[in-house]
C-alpha positions in Angstrom: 28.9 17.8 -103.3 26.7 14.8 -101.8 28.2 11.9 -104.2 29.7 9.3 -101.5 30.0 5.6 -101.9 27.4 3.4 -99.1 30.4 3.0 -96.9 30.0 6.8 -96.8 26.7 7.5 -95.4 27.4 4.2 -93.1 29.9 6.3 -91.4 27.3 8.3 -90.1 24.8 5.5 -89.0 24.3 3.3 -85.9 27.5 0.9 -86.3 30.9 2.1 -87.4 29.7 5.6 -85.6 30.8 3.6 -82.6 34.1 2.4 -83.7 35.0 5.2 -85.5 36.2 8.7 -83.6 34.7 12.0 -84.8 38.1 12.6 -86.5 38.2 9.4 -88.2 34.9 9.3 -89.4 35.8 13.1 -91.1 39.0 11.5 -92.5 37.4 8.3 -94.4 34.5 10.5 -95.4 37.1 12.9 -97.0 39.0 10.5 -98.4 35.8 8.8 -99.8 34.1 12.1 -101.4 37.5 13.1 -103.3 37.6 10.3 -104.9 33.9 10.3 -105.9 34.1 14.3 -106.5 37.4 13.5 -108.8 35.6 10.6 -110.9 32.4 12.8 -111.3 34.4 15.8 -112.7 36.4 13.7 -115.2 33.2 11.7 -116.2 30.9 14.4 -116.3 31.8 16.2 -119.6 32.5 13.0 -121.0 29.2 11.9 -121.0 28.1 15.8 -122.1 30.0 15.4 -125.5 28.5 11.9 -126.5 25.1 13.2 -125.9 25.9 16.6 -127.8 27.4 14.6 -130.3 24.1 12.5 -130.7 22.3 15.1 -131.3 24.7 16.6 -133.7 24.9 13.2 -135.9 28.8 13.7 -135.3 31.7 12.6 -133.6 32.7 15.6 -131.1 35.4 13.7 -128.8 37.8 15.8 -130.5 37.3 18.2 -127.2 37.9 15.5 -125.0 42.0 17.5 -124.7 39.4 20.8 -123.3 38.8 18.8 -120.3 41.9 17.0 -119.4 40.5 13.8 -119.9 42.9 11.2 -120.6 44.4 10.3 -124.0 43.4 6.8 -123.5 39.4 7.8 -123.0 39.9 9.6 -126.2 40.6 6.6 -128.4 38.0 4.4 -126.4 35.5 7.2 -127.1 36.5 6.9 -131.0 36.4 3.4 -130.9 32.9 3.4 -129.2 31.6 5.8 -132.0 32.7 3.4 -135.0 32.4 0.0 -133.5 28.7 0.9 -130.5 31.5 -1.9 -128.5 29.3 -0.9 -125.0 31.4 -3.3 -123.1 34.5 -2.4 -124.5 33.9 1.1 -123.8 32.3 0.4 -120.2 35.4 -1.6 -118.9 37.6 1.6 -120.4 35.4 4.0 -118.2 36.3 1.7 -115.4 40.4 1.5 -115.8 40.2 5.0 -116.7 38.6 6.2 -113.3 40.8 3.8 -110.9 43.7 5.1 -112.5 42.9 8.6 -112.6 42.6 8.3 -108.7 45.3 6.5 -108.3 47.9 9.0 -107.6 45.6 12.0 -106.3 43.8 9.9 -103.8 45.5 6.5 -103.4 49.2 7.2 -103.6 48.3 10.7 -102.1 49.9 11.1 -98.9 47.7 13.0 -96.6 45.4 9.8 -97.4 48.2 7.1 -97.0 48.6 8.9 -93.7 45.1 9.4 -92.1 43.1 6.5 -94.2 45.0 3.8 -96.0 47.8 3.0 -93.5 45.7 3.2 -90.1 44.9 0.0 -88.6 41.3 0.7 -89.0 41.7 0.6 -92.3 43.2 -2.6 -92.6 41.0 -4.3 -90.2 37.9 -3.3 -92.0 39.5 -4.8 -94.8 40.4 -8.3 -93.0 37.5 -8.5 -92.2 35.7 -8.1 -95.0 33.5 -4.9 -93.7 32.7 -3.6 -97.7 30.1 -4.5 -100.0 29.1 -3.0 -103.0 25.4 -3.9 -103.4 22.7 -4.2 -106.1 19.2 -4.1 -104.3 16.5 -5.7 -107.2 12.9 -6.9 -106.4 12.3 -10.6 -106.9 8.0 -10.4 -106.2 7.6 -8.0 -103.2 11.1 -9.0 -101.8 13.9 -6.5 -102.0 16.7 -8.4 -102.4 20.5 -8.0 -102.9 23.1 -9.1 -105.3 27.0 -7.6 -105.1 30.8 -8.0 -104.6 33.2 -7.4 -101.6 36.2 -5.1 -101.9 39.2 -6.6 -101.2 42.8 -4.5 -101.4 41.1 -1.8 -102.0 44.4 0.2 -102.3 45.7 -2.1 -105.8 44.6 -0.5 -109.1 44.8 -3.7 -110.6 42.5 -5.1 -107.8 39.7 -2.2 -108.0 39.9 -2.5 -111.8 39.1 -5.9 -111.8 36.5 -5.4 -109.4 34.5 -3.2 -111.6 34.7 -5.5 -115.1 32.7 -7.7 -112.3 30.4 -5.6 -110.9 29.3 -4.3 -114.4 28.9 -8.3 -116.1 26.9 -8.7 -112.5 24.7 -5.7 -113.7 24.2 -6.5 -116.9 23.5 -10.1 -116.7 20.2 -11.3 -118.3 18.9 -12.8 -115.0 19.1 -9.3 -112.8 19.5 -6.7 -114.8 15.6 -6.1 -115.9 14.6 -6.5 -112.0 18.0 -4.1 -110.7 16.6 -1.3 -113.6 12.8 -2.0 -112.4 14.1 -1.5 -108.3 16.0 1.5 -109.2 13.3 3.4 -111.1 10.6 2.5 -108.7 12.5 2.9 -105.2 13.2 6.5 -104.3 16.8 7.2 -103.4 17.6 8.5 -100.2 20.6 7.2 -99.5 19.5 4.9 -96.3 19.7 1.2 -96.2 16.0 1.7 -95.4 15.6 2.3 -98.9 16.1 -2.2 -99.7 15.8 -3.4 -96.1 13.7 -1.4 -94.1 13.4 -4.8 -92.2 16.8 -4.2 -90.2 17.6 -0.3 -91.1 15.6 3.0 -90.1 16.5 6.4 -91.2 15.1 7.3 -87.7 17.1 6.6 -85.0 15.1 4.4 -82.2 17.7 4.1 -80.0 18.3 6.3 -77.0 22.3 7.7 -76.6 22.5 6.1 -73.1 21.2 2.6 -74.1 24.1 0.6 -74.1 24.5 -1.6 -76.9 23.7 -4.9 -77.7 23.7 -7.2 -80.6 20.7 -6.8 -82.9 21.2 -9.2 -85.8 21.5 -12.7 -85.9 21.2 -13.9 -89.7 20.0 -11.0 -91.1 17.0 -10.7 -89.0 16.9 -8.4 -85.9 16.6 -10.0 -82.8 13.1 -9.7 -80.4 12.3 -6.6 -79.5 15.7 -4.9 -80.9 16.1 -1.7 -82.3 16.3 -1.3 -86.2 19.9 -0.1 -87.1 20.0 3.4 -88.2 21.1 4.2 -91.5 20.2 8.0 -92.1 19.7 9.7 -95.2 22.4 11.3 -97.2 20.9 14.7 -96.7 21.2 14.0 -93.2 24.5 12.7 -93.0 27.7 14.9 -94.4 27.3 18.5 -95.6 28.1 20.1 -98.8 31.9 19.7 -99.6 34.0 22.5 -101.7 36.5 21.1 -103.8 39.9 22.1 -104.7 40.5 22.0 -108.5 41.8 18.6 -109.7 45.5 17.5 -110.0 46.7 18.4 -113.4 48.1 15.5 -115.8 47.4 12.4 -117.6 48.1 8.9 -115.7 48.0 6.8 -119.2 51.8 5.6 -119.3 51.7 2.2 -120.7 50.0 0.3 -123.2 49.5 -2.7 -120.9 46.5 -1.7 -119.1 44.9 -3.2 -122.5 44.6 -6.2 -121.2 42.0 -5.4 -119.0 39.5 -4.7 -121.9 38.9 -8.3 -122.5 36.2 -10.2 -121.5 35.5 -12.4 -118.5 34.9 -15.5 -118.9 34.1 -16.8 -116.2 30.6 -16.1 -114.9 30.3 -14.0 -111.9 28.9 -15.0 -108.6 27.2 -12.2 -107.1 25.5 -14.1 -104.4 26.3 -11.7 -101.2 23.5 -12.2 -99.0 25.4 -14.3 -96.7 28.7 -12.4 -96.5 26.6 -8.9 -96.1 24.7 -10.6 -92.8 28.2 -11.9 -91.4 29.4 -8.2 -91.8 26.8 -6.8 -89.9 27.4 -9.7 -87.2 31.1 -8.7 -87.2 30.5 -4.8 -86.4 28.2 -5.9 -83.6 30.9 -8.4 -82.1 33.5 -5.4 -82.6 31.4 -2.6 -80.6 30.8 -5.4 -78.0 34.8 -5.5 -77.7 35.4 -2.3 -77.9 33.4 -1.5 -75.2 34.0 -4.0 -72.8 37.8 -3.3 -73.5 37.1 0.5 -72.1 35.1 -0.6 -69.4 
């Protein structure tokens, strides 16, 4: 199933492909599309029974139990149906899917082992190597508004991550020109698709060119090479899943306290963190290779 986060597909392209063994690249993928496969199975028939139940004119979350989704979705759900609370319900969706992957993809061993406690792991995060981004057009400018990912391994961390990521989406000032990008931009999973400035789905560079730095503030240098980003079709084949782990991770009441509202608004200005990353990969291939020279 070809439903991966941006890091992903990056495994596959022109700069963590250098940094990152065959193995290792298989290992994050894996880890990655299990935890993408697990939310889309749990979310899936979720979404199924409000629509049936919209066209039915009547509350059918009742079956919710059928498909092992969690009690806690099942009141949310109810609540949704008498209150139409979106954000209430949105932020539930959101502590419902971090902490149904908590144990059968965070706390899972095989993943501790071969993602979560490397030291490539780690590093990545030190140094700040994930974005999730929201391309919108601002006149004939693609541009980019988003969030880092910081301890990614903390439930309360990723939770908190995605109450921001949906007030960034639905604020008034991007929202109309995020929806506009998204219906007018075909998806192909490349970074071509918002920036074909830097990234190619092609690759233009030879395998014995040896590298050298590209970017300097988000603009390729003269005369370099795009970076290849290819598209998902291209990049990771079909994946067969193993039925998901039985049982239901709501424990404790507590996790209510993420249904309130920020108050705080949310900066979502990226731009400058996402060129830095791409600086930093570049500087680390340089390393790397003079290091096995």
């Amino acid at each position: 199933m070809k439903r991966e986060t941006s890091f992903g597909k990056t495994l596959k392209g022109d700069l963590l492909s250098r940094l990152l063994s065959g193995k290792e690249q298989k290992e994050f993928f894996h880890f990655l599309e299990r935890g993408n496969w697990l939310i889309f199975q749990d979310v899936y028939p979720q979404m199924l029974l409000y629509e049936e139940s919209i066209n039915r004119h009547t509350n059918l979350f009742y079956l919710l139990p059928r498909f092992d989704v969690s009690k806690f979705m099942y009141v949310l759900w109810n609540h949704f149906w008498q209150t139409k609370d979106r954000y209430t319900l949105a932020i539930a969706l959101v502590i419902n899917e971090q902490s149904y992957l908590e144990k059968r993809v965070i706390q899972n061993p095989l993943f501790q082992k071969t993602v979560l406690e490397t030291l490539k792991f780690q590093i990545q995060e030190l140094f700040s190597l994930n974005q999730i981004l929201f391309p919108y057009k601002k006149t004939d400018e693609a541009k980019v508004i988003g969030q880092s990912i910081y301890h990614f391994s903390s439930l309360h961390d990723r939770i908190l991550l995605g109450k921001r990521l949906y007030d960034l989406l639905f604020d008034e000032t991007f929202y109309e020109q995020i929806y506009n990008w998204s219906i007018q931009q075909p998806h192909t999973g490349s970074r071509q698709d918002y920036w074909p400035e830097i990234f190619n789905d092609l690759n233009e560079s030879t395998p014995e060119e040896p590298f050298k730095r590209r970017t300097r503030n988000c603009k390729l240098k003269p005369g370099a090479n795009r970076i290849y980003s290819p598209k998902l079709q291209f990049a990771w084949s079909d994946v067969d899943h193993v039925a998901a782990e039985k049982g239901d991770w709501y424990q404790d009441w507590t996790v209510l306290q993420y249904l309130q509202k920020h108050i705080k608004k949310v900066n979502g200005d990226i731009y400058e963190d996402y060129c830095e990353t791409l600086e930093r990969i570049e500087l680390a291939i340089i390393a790397k290779n003079a290091f096995l020279s």
